[in-house]
N, CA and C of each residue as an Amber inpcrd file, in Angstrom:
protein
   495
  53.4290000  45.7720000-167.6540000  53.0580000  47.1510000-167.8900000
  52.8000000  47.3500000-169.3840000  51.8380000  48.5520000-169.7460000
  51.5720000  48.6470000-171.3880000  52.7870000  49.0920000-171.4560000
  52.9400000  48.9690000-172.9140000  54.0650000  49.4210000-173.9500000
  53.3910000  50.5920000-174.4780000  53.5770000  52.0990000-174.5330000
  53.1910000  53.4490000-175.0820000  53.5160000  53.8620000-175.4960000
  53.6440000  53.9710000-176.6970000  54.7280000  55.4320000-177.6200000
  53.6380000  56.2720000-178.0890000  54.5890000  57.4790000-177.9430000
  53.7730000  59.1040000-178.7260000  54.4300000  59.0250000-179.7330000
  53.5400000  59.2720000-180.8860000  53.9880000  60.3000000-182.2630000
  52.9970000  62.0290000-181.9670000  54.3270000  62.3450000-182.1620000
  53.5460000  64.3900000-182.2090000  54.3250000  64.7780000-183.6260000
  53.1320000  64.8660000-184.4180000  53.0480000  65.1980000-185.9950000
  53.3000000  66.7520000-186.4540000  53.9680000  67.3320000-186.9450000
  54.0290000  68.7300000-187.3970000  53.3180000  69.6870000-186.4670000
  54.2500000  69.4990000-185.2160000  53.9630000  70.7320000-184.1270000
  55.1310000  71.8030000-184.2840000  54.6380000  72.8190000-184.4280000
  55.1390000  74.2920000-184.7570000  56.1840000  74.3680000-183.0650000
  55.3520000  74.4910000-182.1550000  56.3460000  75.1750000-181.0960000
  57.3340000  74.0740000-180.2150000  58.5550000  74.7950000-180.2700000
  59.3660000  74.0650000-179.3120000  59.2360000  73.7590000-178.0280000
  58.3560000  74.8130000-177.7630000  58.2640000  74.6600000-176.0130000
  57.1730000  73.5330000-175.8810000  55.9750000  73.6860000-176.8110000
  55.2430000  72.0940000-176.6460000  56.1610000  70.8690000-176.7140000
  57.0580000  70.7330000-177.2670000  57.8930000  70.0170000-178.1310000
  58.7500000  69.4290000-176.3950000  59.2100000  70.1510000-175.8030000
  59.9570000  69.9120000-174.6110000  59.0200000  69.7830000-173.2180000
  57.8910000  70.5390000-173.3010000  57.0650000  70.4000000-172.2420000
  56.2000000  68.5700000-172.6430000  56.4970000  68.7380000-173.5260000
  56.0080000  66.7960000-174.1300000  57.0080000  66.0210000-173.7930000
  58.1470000  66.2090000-174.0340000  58.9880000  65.3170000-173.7410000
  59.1690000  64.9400000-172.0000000  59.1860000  66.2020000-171.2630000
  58.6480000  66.1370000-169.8650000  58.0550000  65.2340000-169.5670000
  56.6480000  65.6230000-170.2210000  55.5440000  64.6820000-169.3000000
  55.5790000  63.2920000-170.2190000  56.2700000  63.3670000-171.6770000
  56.4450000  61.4680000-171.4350000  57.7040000  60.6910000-170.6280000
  58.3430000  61.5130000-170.0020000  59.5440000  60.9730000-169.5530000
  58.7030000  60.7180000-168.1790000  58.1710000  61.7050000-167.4600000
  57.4140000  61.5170000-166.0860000  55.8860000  60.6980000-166.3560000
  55.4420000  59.8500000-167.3010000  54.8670000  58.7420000-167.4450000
  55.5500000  57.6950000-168.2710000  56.6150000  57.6030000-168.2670000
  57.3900000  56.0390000-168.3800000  56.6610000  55.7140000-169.8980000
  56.7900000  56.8660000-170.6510000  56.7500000  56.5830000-172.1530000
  57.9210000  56.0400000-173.4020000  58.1230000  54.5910000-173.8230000
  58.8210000  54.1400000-174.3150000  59.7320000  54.9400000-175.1330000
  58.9180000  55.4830000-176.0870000  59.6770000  56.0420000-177.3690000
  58.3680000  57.3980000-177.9240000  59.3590000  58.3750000-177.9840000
  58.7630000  59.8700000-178.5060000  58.9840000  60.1130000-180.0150000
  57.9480000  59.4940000-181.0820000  58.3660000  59.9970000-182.4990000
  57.9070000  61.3870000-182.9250000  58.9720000  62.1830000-183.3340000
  59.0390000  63.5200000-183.6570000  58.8770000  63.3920000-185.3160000
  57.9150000  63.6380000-185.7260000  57.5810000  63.5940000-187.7280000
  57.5800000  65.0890000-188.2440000  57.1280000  65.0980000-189.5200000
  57.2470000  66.2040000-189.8430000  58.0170000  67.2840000-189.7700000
  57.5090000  68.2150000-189.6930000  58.6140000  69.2320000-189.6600000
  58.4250000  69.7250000-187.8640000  57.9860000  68.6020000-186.9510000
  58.2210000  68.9180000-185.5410000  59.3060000  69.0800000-185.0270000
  59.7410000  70.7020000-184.3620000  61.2490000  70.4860000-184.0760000
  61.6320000  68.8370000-183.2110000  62.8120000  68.6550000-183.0500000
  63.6050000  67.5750000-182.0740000  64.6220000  68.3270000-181.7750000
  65.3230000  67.0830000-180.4470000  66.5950000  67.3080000-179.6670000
  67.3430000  67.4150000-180.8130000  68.7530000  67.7360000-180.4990000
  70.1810000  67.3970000-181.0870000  70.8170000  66.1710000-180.8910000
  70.5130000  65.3090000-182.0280000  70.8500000  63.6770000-182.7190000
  72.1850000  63.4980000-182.7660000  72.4360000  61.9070000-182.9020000
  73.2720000  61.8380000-182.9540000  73.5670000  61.5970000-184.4930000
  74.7790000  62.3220000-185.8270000  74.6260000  62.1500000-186.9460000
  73.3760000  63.4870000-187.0480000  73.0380000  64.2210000-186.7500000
  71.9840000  64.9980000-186.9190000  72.8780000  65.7250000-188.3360000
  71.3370000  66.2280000-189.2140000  71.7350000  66.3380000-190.7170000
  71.8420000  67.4810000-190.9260000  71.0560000  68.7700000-189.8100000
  70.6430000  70.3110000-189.5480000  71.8950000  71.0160000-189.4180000
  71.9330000  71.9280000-190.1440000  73.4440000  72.6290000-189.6010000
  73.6030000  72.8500000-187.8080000  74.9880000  72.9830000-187.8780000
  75.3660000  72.8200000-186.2850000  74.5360000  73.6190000-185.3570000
  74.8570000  75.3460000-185.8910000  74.3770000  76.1100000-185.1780000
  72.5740000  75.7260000-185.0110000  71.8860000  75.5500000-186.0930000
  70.5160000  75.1640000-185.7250000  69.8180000  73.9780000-184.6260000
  71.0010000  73.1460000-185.2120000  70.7500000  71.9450000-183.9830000
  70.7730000  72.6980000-182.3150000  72.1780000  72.8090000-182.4980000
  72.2690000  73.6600000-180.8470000  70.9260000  74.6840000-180.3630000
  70.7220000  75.3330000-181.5050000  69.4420000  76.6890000-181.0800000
  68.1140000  75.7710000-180.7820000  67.9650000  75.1990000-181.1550000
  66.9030000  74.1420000-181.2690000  67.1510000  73.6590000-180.2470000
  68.1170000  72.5950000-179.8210000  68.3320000  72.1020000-178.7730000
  68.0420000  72.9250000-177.5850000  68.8910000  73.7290000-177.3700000
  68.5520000  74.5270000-176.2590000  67.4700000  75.2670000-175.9620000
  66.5750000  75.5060000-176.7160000  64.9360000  75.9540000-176.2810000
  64.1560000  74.6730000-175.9890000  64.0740000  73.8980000-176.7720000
  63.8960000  72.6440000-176.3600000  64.1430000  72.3760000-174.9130000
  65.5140000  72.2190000-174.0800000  65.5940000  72.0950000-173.0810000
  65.0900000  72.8780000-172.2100000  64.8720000  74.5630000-172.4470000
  63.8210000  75.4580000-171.3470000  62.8950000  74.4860000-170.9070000
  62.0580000  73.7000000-171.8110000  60.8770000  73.2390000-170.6970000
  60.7850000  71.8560000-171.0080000  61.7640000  71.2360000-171.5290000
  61.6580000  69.5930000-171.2940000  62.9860000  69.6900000-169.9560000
  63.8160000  70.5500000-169.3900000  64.3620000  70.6010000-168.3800000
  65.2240000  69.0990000-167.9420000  65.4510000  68.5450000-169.2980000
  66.6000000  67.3990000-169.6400000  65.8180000  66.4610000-169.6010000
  64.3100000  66.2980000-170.0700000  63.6040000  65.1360000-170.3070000
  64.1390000  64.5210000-171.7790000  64.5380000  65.6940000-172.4250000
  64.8940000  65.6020000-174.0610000  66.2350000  64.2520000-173.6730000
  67.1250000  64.2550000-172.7680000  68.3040000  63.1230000-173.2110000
  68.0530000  61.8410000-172.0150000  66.7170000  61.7140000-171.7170000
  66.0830000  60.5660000-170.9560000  64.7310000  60.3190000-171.4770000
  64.7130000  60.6780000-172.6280000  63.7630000  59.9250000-173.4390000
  63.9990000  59.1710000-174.6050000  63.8100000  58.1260000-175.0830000
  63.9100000  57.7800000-176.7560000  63.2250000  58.2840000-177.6020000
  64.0410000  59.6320000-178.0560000  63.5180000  60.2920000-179.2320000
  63.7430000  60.1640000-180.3260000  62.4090000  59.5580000-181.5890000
  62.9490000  59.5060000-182.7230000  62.5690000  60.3080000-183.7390000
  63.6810000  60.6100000-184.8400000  62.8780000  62.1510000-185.5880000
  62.4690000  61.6370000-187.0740000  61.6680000  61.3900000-187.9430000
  61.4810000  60.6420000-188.7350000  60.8340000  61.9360000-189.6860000
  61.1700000  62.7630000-191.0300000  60.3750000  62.9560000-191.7430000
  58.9880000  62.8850000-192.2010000  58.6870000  62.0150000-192.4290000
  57.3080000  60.9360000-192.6520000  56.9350000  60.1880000-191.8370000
  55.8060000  60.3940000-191.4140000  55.0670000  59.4830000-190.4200000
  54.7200000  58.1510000-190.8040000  54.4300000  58.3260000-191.9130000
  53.7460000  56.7400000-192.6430000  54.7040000  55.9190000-192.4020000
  55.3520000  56.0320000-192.6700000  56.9180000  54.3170000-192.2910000
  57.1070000  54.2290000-190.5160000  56.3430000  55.1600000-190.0090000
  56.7820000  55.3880000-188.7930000  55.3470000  54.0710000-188.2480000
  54.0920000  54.7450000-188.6230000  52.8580000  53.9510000-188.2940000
  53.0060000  52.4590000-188.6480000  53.7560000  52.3630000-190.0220000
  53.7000000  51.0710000-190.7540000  54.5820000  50.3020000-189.3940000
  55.7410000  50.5980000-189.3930000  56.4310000  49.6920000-188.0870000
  55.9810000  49.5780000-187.0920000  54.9470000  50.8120000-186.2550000
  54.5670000  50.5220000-185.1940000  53.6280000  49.2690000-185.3710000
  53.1820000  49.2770000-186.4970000  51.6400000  48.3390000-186.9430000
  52.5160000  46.8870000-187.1030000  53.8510000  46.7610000-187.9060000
  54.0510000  45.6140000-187.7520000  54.3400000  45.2140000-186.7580000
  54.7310000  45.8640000-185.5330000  55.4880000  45.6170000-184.5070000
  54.2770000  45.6120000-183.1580000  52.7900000  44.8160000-183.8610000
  51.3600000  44.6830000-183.0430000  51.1650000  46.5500000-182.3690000
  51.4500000  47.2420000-182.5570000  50.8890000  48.8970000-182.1120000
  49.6150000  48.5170000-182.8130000  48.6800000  49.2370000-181.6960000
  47.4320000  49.8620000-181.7040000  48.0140000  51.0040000-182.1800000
  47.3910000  52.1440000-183.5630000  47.4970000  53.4610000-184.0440000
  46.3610000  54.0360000-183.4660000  46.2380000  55.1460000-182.7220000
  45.1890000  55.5850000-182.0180000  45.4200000  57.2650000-182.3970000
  44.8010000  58.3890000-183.0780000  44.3380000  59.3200000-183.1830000
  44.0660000  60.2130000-181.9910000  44.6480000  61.4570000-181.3280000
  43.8570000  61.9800000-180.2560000  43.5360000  63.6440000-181.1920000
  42.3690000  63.4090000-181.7410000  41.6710000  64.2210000-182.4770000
  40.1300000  64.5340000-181.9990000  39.3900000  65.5800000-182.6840000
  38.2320000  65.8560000-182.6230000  37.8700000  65.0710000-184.0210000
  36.3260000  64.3780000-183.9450000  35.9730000  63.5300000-185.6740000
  34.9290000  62.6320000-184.7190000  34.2590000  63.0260000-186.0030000
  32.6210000  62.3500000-186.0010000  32.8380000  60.9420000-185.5020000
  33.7850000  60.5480000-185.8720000  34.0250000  58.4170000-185.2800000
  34.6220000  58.4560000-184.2190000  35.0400000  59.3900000-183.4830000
  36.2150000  59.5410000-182.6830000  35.3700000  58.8160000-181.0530000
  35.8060000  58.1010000-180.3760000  35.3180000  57.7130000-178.8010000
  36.0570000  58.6700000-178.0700000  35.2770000  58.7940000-176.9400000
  35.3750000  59.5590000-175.7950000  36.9940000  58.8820000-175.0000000
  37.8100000  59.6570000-174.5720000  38.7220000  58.6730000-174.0990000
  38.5060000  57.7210000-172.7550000  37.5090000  58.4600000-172.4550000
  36.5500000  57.8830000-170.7390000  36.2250000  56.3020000-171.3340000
  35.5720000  56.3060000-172.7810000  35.3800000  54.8350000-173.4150000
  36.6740000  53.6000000-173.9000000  37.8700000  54.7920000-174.3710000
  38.4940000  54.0780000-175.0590000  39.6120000  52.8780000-174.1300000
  39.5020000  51.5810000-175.1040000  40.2150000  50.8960000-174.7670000
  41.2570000  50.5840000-175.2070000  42.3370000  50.4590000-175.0710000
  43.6140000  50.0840000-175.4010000  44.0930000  49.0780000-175.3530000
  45.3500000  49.0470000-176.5290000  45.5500000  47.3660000-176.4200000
  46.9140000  47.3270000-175.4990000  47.9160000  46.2260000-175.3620000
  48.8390000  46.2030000-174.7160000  49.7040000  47.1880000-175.2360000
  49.9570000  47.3580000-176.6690000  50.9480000  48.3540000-177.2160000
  49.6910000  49.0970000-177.7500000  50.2460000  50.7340000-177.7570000
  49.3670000  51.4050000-177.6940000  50.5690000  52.6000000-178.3780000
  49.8640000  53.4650000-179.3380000  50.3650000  54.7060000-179.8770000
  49.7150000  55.7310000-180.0970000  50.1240000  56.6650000-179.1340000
  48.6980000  57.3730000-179.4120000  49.5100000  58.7160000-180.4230000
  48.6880000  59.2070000-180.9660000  49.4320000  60.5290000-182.2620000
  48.5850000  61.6560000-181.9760000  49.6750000  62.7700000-181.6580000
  48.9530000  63.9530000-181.1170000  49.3900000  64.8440000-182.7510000
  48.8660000  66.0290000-183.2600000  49.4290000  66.1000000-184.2390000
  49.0530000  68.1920000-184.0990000  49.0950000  68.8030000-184.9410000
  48.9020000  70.3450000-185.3130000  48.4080000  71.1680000-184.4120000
  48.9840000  71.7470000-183.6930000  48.4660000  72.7760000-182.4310000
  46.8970000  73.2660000-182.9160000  47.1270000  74.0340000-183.8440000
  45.5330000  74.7940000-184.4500000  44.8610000  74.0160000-185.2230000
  45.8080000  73.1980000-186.4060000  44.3220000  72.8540000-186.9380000
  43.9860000  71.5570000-186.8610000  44.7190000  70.7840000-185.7930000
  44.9500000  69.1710000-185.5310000  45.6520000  68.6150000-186.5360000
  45.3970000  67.0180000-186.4700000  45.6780000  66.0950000-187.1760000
  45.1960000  65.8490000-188.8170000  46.2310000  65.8340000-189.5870000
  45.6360000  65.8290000-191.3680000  44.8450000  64.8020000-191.2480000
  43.5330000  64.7160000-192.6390000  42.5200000  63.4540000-192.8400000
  43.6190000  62.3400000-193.2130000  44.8300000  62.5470000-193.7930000
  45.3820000  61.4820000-194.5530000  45.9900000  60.8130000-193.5610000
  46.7060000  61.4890000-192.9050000  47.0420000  60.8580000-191.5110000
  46.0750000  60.2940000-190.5590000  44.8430000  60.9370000-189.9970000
  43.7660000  60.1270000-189.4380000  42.9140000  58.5610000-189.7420000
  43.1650000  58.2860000-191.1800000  43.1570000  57.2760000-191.8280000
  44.6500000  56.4060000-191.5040000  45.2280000  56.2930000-191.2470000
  46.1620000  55.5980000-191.2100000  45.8370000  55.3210000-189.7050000
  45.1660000  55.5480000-188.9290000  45.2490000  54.9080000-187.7450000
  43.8010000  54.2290000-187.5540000  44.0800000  53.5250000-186.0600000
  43.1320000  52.6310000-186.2800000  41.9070000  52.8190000-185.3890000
  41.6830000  53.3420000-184.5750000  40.7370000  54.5200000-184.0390000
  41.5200000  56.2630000-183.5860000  40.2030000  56.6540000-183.6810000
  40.3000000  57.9650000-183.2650000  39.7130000  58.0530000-181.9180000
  40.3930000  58.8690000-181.0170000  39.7470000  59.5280000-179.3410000
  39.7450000  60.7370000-179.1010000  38.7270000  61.4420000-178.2010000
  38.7980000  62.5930000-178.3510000  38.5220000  62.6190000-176.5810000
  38.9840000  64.1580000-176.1120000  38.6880000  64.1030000-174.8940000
  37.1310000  65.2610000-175.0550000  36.6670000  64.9690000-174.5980000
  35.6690000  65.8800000-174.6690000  35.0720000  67.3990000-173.5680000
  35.5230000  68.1700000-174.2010000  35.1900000  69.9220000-173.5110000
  34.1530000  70.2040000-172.8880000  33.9730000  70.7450000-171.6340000
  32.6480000  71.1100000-171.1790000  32.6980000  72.1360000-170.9750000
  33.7220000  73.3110000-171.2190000  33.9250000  74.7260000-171.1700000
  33.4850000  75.2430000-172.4600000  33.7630000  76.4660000-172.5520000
  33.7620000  77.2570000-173.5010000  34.8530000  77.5160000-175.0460000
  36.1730000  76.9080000-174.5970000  37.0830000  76.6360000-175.6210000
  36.8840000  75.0340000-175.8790000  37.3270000  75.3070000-177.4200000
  37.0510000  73.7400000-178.4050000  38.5240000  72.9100000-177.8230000
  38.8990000  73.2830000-177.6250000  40.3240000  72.3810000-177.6410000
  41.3620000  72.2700000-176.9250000  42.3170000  71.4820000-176.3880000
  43.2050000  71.7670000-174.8160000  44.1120000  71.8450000-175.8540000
  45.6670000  72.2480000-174.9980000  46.6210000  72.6060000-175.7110000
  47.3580000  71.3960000-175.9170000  47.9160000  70.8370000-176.9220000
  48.4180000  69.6480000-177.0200000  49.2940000  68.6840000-176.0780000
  50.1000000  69.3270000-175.4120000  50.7480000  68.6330000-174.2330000
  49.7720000  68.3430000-173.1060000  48.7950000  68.7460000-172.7030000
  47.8640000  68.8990000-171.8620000  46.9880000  67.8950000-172.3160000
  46.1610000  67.2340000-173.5880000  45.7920000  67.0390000-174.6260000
  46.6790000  65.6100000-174.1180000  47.4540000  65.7220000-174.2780000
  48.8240000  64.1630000-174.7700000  48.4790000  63.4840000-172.9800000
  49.0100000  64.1640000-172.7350000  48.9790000  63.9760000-170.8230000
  48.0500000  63.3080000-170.5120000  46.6070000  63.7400000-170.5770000
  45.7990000  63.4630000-170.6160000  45.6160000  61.7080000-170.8190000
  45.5150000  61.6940000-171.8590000  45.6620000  60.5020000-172.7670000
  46.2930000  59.5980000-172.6800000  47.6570000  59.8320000-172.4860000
  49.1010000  58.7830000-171.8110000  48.2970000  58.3830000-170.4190000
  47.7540000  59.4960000-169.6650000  48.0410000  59.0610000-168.3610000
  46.5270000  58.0410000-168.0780000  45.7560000  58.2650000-168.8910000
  44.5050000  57.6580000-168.9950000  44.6060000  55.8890000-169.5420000
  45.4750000  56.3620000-170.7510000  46.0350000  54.8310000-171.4120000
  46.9380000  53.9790000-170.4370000  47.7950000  54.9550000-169.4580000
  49.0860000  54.0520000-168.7210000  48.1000000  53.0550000-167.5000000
  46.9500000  54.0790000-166.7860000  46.5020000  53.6900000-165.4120000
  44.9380000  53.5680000-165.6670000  44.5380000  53.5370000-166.3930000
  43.0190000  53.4940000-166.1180000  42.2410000  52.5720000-167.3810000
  43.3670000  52.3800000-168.5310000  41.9270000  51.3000000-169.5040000
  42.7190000  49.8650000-169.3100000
């Protein structure tokens, strides 16, 4: 079976945050890296004061509905040390962005280890960060809105990368 990990980069809402953890737990996703200032579960050693951890935690759980403590979640500040290990550790870095280089995900192929990085509800993924990976994919819209909502977006993508390239 592929090896898949998500990175979700400086996502604002918790409920994406748990409705992600959901649907990588219900596609047999290795490891969930949480960067930036994306909320996470309640760690173990967690550095956040108590009460925040818990508040956090528990919205979190509204809609990851205990995917949050059957997943491997890791919470990392900085993404870059995060990409660098996946890269030494043979990860494909894969982008799920809108960008002029970006392939259709209907095209894209994947390697055995595969990472795909979902990143900013509104304004996507930073250029500095898009450079650090090693293609970009995009799903492409035939409606009237530019963009799916990121868990929807991720889903997508996992479930395309797990069963179909």
């Amino acid at each position: 079976m592929r090896s898949i990990v998500l990175i979700a980069h400086n996502l604002r809402s918790i409920h994406n945050v748990g409705s992600l953890l959901r649907t990588c737990e219900g596609l047999a996703i290795e490891t969930v890296y949480l960067t930036g200032y994306t909320p996470y579960p309640k760690q173990k050693n967690d550095q956040r004061l108590p009460h925040m951890s818990r508040k956090i935690d528990s919205r979190i759980h509204k809609t990851a509905l205990g995917a949050e403590t059957l997943v491997n979640v890791i919470h990392s500040e900085q993404i870059e040390p995060v990409i660098d290990n996946l890269k030494t550790s043979g990860y494909k870095i894969c982008a799920l962005e809108q960008d002029a280089s970006s392939v259709k995900l209907s095209e894209f192929k994947p390697s055995n280890k595969t990472a795909i990085v979902v990143g900013r509800e509104v304004e996507g993924i930073e250029r500095a960060v898009l450079d650090l990976c090693d293609q970009i994919i995009e799903i492409p819209m035939f409606g009237q809105k530019e963009s799916f909502n990121v868990v929807q977006a991720a889903a997508m993508a996992v479930y395309v990368t797990r069963f179909y390239s």
